[in-house]
C-alpha positions in Angstrom: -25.2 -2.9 -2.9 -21.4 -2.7 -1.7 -20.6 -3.4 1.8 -19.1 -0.4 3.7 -16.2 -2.3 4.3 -15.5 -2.8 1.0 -16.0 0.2 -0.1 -13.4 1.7 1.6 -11.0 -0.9 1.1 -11.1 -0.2 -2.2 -11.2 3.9 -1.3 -7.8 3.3 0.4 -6.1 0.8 -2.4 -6.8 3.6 -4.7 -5.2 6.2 -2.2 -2.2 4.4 -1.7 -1.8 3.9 -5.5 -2.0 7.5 -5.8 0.2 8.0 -3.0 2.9 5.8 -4.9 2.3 7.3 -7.9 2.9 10.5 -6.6 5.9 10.3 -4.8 7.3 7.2 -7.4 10.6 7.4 -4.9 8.9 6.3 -1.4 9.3 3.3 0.6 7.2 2.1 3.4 7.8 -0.2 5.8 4.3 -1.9 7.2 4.4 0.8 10.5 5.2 3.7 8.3 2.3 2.8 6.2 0.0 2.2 9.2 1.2 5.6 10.2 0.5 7.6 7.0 -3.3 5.9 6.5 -4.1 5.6 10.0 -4.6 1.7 9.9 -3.4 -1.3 12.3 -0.2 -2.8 11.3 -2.2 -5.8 10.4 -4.2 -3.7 8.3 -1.5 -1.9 6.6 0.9 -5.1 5.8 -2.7 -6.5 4.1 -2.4 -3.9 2.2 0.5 -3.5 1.1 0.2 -6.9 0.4 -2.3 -7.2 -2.1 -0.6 -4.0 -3.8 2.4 -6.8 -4.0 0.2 -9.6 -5.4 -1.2 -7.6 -8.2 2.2 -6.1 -9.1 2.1 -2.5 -8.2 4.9 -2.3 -5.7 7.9 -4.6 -4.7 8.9 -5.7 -1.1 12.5 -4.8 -1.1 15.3 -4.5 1.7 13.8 -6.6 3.8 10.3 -4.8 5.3 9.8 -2.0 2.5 7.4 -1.5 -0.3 8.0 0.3 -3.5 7.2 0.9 -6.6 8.8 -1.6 -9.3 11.8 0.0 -10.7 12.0 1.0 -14.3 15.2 -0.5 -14.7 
């Protein structure tokens, strides 16, 4: 049985994917993020975090997440 927890953990990974995916041009920084999913900024910057470690967006300009450019 999944721990609640996890469970949405995983619910929001997927949503910010399909955030990102959906709007391929936006980037965060950690309090805009925490904003938009209504999470602690220590919250958000672990997530966007792990979405860095497995390659799905880019830290860039100093504090903002994107998606990897196609170029």
């Amino acid at each position: 049985m999944m721990h609640p927890t996890e469970n949405t953990r995983e619910d929001l990974t997927l949503r910010a994917r399909a955030e990102f995916r959906e709007m391929p041009g936006m980037c965060l920084t950690t309090a805009q993020a925490a904003r938009l999913w209504q999470l602690s900024p220590a919250r958000a910057e672990e997530l966007l975090s792990d979405l860095v470690q497995a390659g799905f967006l880019v830290r860039r300009e100093g504090q903002r997440y994107r998606l990897p450019s196609s170029v």
